[in-house]
C-alpha positions in Angstrom: 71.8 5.4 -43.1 73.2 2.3 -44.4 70.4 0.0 -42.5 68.0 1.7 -44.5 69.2 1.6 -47.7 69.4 -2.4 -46.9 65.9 -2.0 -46.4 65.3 -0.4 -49.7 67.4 -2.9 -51.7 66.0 -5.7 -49.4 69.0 -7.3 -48.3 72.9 -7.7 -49.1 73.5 -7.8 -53.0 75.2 -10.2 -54.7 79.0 -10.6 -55.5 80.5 -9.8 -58.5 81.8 -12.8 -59.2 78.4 -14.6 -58.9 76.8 -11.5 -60.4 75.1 -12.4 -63.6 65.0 -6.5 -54.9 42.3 11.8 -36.8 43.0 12.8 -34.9 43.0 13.1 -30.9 41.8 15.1 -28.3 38.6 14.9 -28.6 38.2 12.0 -30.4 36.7 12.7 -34.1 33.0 11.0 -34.2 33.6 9.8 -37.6 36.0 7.7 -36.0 33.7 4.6 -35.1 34.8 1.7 -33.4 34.0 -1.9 -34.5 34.3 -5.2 -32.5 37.7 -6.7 -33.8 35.9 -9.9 -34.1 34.1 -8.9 -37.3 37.5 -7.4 -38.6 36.1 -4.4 -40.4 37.7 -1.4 -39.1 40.6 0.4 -41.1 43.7 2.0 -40.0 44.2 5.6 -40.7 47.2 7.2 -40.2 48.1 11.1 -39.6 51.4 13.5 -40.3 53.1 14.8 -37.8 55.6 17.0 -38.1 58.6 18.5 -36.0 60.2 21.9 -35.6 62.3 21.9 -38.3 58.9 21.1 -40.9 60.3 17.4 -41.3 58.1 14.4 -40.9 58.3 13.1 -37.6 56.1 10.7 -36.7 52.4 9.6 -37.7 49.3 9.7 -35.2 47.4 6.2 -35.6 43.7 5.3 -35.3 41.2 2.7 -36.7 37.6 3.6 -38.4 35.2 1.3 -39.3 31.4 1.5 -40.5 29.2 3.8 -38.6 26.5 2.2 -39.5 27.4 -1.2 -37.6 29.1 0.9 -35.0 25.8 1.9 -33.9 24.0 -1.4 -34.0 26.9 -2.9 -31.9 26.5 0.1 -29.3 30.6 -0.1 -28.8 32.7 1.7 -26.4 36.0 3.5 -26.6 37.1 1.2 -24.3 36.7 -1.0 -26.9 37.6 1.0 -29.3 41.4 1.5 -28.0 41.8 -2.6 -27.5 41.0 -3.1 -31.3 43.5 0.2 -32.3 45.9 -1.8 -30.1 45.6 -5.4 -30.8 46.3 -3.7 -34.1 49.8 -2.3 -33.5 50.2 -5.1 -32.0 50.2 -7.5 -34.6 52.7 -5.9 -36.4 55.9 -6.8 -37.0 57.8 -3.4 -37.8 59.3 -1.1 -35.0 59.4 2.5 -35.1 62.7 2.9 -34.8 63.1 5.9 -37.0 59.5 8.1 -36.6 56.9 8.5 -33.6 53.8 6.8 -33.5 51.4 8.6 -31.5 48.6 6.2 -30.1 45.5 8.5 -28.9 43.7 6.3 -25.8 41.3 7.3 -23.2 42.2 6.9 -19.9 39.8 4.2 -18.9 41.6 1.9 -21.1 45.1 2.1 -19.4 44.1 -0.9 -17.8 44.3 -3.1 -20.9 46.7 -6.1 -21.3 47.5 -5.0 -24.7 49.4 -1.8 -23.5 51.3 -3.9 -22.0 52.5 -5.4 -24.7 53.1 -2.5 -26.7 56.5 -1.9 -28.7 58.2 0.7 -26.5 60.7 2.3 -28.8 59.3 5.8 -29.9 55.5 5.1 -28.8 54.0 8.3 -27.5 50.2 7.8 -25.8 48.2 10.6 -26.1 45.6 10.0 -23.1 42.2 12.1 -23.4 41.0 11.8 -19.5 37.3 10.0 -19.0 35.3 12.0 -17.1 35.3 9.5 -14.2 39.4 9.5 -13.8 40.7 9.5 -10.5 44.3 10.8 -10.0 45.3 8.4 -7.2 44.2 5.7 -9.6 45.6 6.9 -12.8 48.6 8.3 -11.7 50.4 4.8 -10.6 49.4 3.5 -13.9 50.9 6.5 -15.8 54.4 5.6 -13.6 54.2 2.5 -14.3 54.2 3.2 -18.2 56.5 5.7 -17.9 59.0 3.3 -16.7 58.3 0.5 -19.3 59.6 3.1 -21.7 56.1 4.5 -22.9 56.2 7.8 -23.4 52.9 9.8 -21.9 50.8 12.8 -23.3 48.0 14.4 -21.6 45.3 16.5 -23.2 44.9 19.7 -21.4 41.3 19.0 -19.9 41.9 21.7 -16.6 37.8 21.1 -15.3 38.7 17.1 -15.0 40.0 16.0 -11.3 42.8 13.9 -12.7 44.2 16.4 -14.8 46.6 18.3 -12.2 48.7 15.1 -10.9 48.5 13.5 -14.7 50.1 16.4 -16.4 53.0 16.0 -13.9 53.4 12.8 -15.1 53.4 13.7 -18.5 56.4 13.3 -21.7 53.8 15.6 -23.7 51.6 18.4 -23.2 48.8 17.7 -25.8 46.5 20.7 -26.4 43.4 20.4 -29.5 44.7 23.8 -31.4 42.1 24.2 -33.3 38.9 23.8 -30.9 40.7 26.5 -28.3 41.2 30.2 -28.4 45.2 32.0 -29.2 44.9 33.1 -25.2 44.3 29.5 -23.8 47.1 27.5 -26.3 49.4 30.8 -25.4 49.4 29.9 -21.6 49.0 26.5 -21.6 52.2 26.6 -23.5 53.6 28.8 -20.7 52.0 26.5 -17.9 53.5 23.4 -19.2 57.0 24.3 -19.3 57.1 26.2 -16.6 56.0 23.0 -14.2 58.9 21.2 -12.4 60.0 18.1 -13.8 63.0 15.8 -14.1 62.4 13.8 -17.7 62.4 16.1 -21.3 58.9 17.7 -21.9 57.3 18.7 -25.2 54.2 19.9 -26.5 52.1 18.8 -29.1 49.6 20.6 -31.2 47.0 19.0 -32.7 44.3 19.9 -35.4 46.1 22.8 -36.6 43.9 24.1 -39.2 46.6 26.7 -41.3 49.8 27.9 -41.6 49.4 30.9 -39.3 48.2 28.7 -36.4 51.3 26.4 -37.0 53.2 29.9 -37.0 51.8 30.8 -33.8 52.1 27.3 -31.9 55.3 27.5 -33.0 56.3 31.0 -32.0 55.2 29.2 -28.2 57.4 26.7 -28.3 55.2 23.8 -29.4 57.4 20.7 -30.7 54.9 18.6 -33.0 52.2 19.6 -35.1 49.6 17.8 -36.4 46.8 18.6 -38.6 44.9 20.1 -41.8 47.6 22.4 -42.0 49.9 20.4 -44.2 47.8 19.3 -46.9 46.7 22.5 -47.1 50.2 24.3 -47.4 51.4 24.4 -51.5 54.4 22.5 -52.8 57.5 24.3 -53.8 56.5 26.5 -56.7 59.8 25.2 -58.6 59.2 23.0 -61.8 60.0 19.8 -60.8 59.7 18.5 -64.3 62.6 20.8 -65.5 64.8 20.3 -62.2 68.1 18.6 -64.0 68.4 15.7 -60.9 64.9 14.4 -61.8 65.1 14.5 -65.3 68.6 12.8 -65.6 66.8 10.0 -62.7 64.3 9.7 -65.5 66.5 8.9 -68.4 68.3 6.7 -66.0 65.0 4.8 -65.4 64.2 4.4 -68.9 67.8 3.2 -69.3 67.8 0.3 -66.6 64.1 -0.8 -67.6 65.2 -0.7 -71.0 67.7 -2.5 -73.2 71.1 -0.1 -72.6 74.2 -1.7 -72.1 75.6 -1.6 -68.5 78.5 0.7 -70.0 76.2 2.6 -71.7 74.2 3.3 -68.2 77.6 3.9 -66.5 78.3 6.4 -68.4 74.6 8.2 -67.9 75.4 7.9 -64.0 78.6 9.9 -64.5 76.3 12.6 -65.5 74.9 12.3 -61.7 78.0 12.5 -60.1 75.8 13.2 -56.5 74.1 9.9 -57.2 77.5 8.2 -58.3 79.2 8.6 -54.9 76.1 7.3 -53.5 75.8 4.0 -54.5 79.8 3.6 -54.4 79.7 5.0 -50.9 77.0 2.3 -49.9 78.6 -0.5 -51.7 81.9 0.2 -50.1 79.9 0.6 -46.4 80.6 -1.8 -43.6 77.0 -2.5 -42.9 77.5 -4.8 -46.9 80.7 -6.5 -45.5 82.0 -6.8 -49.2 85.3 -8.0 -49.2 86.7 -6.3 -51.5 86.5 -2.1 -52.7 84.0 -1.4 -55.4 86.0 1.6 -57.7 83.8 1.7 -60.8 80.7 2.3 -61.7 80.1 -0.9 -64.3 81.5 -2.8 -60.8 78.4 -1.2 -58.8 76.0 -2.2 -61.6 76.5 -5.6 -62.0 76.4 -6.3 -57.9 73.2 -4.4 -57.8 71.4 -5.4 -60.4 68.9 -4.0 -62.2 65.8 -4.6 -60.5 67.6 -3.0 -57.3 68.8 0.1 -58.9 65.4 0.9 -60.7 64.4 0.6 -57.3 66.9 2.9 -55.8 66.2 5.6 -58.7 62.2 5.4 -58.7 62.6 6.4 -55.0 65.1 9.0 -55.7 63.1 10.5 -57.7 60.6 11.5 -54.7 63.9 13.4 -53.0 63.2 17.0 -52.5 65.6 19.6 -51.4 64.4 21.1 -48.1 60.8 19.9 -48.6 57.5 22.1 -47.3 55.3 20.2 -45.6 52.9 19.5 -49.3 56.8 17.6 -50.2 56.6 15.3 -47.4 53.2 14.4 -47.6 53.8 13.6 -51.0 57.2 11.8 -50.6 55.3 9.5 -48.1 52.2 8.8 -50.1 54.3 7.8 -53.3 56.0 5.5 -50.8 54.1 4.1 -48.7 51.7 2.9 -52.0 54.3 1.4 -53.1 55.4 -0.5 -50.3 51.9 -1.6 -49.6 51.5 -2.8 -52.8 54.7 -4.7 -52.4 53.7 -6.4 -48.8 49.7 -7.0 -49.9 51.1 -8.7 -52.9 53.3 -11.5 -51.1 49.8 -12.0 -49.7 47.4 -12.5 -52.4 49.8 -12.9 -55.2 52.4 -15.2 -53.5 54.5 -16.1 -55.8 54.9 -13.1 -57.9 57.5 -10.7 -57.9 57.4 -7.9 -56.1 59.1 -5.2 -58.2 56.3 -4.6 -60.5 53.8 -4.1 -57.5 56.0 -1.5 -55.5 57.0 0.4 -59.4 53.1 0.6 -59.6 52.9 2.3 -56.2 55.3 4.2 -56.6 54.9 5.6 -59.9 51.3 6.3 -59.7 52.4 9.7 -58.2 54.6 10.7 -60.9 52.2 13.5 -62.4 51.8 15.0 -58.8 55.9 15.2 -58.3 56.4 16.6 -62.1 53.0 17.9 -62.4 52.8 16.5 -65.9 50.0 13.8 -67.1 51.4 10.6 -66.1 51.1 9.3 -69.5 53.1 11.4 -71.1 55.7 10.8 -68.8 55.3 7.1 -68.9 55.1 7.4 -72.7 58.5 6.2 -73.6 59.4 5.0 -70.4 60.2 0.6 -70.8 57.3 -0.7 -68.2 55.6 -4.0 -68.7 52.3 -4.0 -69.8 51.0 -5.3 -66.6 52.1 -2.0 -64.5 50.9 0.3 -67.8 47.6 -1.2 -67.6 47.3 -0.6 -64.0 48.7 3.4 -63.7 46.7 4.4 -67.4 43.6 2.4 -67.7 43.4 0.7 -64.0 42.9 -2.6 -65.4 44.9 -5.7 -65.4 46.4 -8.0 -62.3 47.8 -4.7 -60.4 44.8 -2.4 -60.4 43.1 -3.6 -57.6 46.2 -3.3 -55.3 46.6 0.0 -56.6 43.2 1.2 -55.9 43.5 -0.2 -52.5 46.4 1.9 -51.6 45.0 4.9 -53.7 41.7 4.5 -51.2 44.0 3.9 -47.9 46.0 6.9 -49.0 43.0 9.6 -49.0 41.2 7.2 -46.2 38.1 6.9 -48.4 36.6 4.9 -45.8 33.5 3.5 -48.1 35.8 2.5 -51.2 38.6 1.4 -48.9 35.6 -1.1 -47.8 34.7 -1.7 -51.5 38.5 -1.9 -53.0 39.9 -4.4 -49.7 36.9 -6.6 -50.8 37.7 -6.5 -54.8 41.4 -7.6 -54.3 40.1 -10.2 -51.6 42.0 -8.4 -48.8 40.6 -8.6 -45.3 41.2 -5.0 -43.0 43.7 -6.7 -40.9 45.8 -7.3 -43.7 45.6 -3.8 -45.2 45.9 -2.6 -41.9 49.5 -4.4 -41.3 50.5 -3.4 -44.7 49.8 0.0 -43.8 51.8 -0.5 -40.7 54.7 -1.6 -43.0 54.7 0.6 -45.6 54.6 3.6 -42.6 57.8 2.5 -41.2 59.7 1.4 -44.0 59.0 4.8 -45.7 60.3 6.7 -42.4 62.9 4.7 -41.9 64.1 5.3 -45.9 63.9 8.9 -45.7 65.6 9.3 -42.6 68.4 10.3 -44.2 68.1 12.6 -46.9 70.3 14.9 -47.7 
């Protein structure tokens, strides 16, 4: 817990005495592949969620323009080395969430599997209709023990499918293009076959809530889909819930002029989000060496800048979240975040507080369900970040609509918005990358 909320503060504060931060199986069509030489696919990333309705992981692919996909007459063996050379290039580890990589078989053979990140990658493998088992299945040991972990679609009419499935971490079945009868006994199939490593099934396109019901009523561990933008929030008024309007005040407080007494005394009205912030200054993952007892203490090692930080995403907490919370909680994130990281890019030099507060906060009237400029009314932000969330103007707004686009994968203004804030798809495509694990690795643990 403590090694995140490093991450979210960015790094060890300072002393007090110096005190003065889709989908696969099959593969969708409008999924088209682009040489990675002329750089022009996007990443898209995918919920996926666990038993207990809690974001596990994400399932990753790349989309680029049909248009030139045609004219180049690509591949999916192509296809998969660009999604991987992608993954590849980023820095971050999923060492908190499961990325699920969808690959057809025919490109096991790629060097850039082999250099894949091993912790917590899943391969969801779609068998070409030329796979041969006593081929494949060496290749699918071999993964196995570099660490990858292996899914296979069910696909019962392809040769390979008998000896891969043995093989496999995951039993992968497309819910939504196969009958109740057919995912029922697949299920049953699957768990029933001998093996000595942990098995688990994943669903995928899950159209609605009752299909989710049934897959899980048979046992099915992940579940990806339409269903979860399509299941409501909490019916609750999050605009009158007590937490988020005292984080409110709080915010207005720290961005504002208030005295660090008189903000020490708000936080006492908070006293969950008091112990916090005590608990984490007094952790051994800080090393401080001495105890932190009072609030005005915490404040002035923080800093302002890290604790409006700390609040905004606060503010995105949700006490057992649906699946329309989660989705939420990591959109207002991950905007942020990708705001942050695009910025060190194209605005080096600039800090990076403003950028992530405009992320973040442009999904303020979704979480209170307010207008967002009535909540921003008397709330102290530069003009900069108010120009950007009210009007979409000013230095901000073309990050902003860049991770507005890559958030509802618009793929034609994601083209149009990458090219207005001079940001190649590679780079929106690591941010992405980024932004997806720092979110997953924040929210880990949530109370």
């Amino acid at each position: 817990m403590f090694s995140s909320l490093k991450n979210l503060f960015g790094g060890k504060p300072k002393d007090v005495d110096n005190a003065p931060t889709p989908a696969p199986g099959p593969l969708p069509e409008a999924a088209a592949p682009v040489d990675s030489s002329d750089n022009s696919a996007f990443l898209y990333r995918e919920a996926v969620f666990d038993r207990k309705n809690r974001l596990a992981g994400h399932l990753f692919y790349l989309r680029g323009s049909t248009t030139l996909a045609n004219a180049q007459g690509l591949r999916q063996r192509q296809f998969d080395r660009i999604l991987l050379d992608t993954l590849n290039a980023s820095q971050d580890s999923w060492n908190t969430s499961l990325a699920f990589i969808p690959l057809s078989s025919a490109s096991l053979d790629l060097p850039a599997i082999d250099q894949l990140k091993t912790t917590n990658v899943v391969l969801l493998i779609q068998l070409a209709d030329e796979a041969e088992a006593d081929k494949l299945c060496p290749r699918l040991e071999a993964l196995r023990e570099r660490g990858l972990a292996i899914g296979i679609f069910r696909q019962p009419k392809n040769l390979a499918f008998t000896g891969a499935i043995l093989l496999a971490d995951y039993g992968a079945i497309d819910v939504g293009s196969n009958e109740a009868n057919t995912i029922r006994d697949f299920s049953a199939a699957f768990r029933a076959s001998e093996k000595s490593h942990p098995i688990h099934l994943f669903g995928s396109n899950i159209d609605s809530i009752d299909d989710h019901r049934f897959c899980h009523q048979w046992h099915f561990d992940y579940f990806h889909g339409p269903f979860a933008a399509a299941s409501p929030r909490r019916t609750d008024d999050a605009g009158a819930d007590p937490h988020k309007v005292q984080l409110l005040n709080l915010l207005r407080l720290v961005q504002g002029e208030a005295e660090t007494v008189e903000i020490a005394e708000a936080m006492k009205q908070d006293p969950l989000l008091a112990f916090r912030i005590l608990r984490y200054l007094n952790s051994a993952a800080l090393g401080l060496d001495h105890r932190i007892d009072s609030l005005g203490q915490a404040l002035i090692i923080l800093g302002r800048q890290r604790l409006t930080r700390w609040l905004s995403v606060l503010l995105f907490s949700v006490r057992d979240p649906g699946f329309g919370d989660w989705l939420l909680v990591e959109s207002a994130l991950t905007r942020g975040r990708l705001m942050e990281v695009l910025g060190k890019q194209l605005m080096p030099g600039h800090p990076a507080d403003p950028l992530f507060l405009t992320g973040i906060f442009s999904c303020l009237d979704r979480l209170l369900r307010r207008p967002l400029a009535e909540i921003l009314d008397d709330m102290p932000l530069s003009d900069d970040v108010r120009a950007a969330l009210l009007e979409r103007r000013g230095p901000y707004a073309a990050l902003l609509d860049v991770a507005d686009a890559s958030d509802a994968f618009d793929l034609e203004r994601m083209e149009i918005t990458a090219q207005v804030a001079g940001a190649k798809p590679d780079a929106v495509n690591r941010a992405l990358l980024a932004a997806t694990a720092w979110a997953s690795e924040v929210t880990e643990h949530w109370e």
